[in-house]
C-alpha positions as CSV (number, residue, x, y, z in Angstrom):
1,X,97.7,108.3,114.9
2,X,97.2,105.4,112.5
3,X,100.4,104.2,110.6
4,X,99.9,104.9,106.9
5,X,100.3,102.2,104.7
6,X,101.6,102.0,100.8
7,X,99.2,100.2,98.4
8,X,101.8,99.7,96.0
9,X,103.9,96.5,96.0
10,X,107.4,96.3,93.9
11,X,109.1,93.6,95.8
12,X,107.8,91.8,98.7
13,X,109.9,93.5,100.8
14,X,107.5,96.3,100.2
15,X,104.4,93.7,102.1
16,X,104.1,93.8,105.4
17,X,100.5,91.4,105.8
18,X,100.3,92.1,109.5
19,X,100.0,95.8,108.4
20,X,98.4,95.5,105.0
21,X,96.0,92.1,106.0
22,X,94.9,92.9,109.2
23,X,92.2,91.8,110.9
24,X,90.1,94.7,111.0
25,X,90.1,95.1,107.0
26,X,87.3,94.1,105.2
27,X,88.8,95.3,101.5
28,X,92.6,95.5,100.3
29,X,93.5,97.4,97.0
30,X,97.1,97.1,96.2
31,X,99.1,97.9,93.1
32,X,101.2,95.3,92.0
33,X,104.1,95.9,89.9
34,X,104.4,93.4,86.7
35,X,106.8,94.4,84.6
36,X,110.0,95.2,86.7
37,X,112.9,94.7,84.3
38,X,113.3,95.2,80.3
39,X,109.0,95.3,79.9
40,X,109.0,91.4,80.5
41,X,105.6,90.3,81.8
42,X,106.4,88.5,85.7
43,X,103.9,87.3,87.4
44,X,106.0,85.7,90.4
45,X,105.4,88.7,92.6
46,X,101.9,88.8,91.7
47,X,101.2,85.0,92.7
48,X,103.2,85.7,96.0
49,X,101.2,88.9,97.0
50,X,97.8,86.8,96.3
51,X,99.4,83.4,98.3
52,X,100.2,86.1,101.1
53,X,96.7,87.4,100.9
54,X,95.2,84.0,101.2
55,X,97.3,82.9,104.2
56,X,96.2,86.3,106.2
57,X,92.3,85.3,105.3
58,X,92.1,87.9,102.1
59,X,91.1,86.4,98.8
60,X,91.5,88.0,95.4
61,X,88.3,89.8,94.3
62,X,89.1,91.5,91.1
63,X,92.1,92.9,89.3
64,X,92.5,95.1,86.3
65,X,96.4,96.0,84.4
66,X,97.5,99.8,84.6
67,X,99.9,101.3,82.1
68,X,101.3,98.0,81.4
69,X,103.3,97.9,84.4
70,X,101.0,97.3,87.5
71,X,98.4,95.3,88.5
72,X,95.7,96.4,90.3
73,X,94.6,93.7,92.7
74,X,91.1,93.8,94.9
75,X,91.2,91.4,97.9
76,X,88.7,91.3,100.6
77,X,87.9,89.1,103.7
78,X,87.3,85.6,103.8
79,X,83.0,85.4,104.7
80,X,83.2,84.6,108.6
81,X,81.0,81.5,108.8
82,X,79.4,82.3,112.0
């Protein structure tokens, strides 16, 4: 059996790239939470999903705001050059 994993991301503690990046994905869509305290707009978890997405060969695709709180982020696969 497959593990399952979470698309949605409220800390980074809630990432695991080997399990979310992995090699055999060609498309990622992950919910990123942006507003986690008080309705203040922070972006720091976003940028550190998308730099972990870019180190594990993922790049961000597309991305659209839900209820304000999340962002939903698209990353797929880096184009294999051969």
């Amino acid at each position: 059996m497959t593990e399952q994993v979470s698309g949605v991301v409220e800390s980074l503690d809630d990432l695991d790239p080997r399990v979310v990046f992995a090699p055999h994905r060609h498309q990622v869509i992950l919910a990123v939470r942006i507003t986690p305290v008080f309705n203040t707009l922070d972006l720091g978890l976003v940028a550190a999903v998308i730099d972990t997405a870019n180190q594990a060969g993922f790049a961000l695709e597309r991305e659209q705001t839900f209820r304000d709180e999340w962002l939903l982020c698209v990353f797929e696969a880096y184009d294999d050059p051969e």
